[in-house]
SEGU-104192 format. One line per field, with one value per residue (C-alpha): residue number from 1; residue in three letters; z, x, y. Coordinates in Angstrom, 3 decimals. Layout:
<nodes>
num = (NUM, ...)
residuo = (ALA, ...)
c3 = (Z, ...)
c1 = (X, ...)
c2 = (Y, ...)
</nodes>
This chain:
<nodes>
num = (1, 2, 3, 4, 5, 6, 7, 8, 9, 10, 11, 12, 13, 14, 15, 16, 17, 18, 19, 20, 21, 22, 23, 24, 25, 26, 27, 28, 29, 30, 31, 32, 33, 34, 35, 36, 37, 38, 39, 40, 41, 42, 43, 44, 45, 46, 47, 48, 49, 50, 51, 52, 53, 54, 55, 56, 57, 58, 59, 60, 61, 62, 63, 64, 65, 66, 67, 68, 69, 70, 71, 72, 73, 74, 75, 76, 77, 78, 79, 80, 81, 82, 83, 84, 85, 86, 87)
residuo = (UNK, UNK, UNK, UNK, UNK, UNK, UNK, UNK, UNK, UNK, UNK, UNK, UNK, UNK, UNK, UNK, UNK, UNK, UNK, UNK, UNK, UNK, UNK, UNK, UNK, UNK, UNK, UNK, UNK, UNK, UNK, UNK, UNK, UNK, UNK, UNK, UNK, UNK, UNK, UNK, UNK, UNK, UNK, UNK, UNK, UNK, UNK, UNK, UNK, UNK, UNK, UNK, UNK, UNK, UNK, UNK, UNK, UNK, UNK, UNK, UNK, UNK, UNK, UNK, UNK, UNK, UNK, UNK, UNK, UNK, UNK, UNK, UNK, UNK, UNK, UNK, UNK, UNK, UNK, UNK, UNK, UNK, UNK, UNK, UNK, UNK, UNK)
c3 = (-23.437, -19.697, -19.965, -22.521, -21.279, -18.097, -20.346, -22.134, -18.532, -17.546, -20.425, -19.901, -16.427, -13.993, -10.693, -10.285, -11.968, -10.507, -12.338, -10.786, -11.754, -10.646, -12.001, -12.559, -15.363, -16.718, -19.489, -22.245, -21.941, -19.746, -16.565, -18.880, -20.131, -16.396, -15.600, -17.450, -17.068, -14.928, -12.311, -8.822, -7.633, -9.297, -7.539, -7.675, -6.261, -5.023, -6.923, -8.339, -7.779, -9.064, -9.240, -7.008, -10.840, -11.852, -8.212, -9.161, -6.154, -6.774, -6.841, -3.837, -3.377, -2.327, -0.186, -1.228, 1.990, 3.922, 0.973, 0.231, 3.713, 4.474, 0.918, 2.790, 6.043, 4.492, 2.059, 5.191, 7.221, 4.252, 3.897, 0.808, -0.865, -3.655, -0.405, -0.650, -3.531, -2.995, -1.804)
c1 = (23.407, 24.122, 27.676, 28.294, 27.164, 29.451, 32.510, 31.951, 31.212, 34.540, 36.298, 35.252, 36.305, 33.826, 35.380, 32.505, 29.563, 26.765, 24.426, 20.544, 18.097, 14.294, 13.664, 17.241, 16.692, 20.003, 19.030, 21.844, 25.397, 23.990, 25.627, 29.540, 28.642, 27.774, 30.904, 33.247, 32.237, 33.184, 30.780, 31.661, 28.074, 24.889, 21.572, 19.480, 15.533, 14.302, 11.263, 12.435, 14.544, 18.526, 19.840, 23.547, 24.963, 23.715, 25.308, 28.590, 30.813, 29.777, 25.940, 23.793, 20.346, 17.840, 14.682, 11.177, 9.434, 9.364, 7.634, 5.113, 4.519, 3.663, 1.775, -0.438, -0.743, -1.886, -4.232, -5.679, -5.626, -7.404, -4.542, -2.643, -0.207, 0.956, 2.659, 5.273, 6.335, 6.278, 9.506)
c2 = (-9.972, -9.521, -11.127, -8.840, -6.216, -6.952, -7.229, -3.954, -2.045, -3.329, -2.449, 0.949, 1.077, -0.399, -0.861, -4.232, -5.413, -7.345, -9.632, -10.212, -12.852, -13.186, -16.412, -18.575, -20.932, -20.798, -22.697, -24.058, -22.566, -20.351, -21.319, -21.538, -18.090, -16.547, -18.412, -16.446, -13.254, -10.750, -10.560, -9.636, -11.178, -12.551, -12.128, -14.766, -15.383, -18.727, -18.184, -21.688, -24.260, -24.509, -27.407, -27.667, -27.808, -24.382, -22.679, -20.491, -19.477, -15.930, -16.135, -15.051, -16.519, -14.291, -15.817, -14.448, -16.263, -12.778, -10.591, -13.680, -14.163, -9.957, -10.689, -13.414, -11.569, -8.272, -10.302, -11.365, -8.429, -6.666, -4.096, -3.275, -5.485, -2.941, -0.965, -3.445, -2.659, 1.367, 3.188)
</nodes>
């Protein structure tokens, strides 16, 4: 659905399209699919491992270690974790 729903923003005139991914598991064709289509970038989190066969040239890896890490400190500091999250 999200490779097709790059093609079809293209077709109708998107200048770029990016792709994001919390949790990569690009599992099956997943990886040939992401491959092909027209994706400037695709966002990924390190939330879990991928394997050196499942990086494409345009994918970006995101780290989570700096939001887990405030996470643990405000945990600890007894201060609010949900501000993270608010704009």
């Amino acid at each position: 659905t999200l490779c097709t729903a790059a093609e079809v923003m293209m077709d109708k005139g998107a200048v770029a399209v990016y792709g994001c991914c919390t949790h990569p598991v690009f599992s099956g064709p997943a990886i040939e699919r992401l491959s092909k289509a027209p994706f400037k970038e695709i966002i990924i989190t390190n939330t879990i491992p991928l394997p050196q066969e499942k990086n494409l040239p345009n994918m970006k890896v995101l780290s989570v270690a700096p939001l887990i890490g405030e996470a643990i400190l405000r945990i600890h500091e007894d201060l609010s974790v949900s501000k993270l999250f608010e704009e």
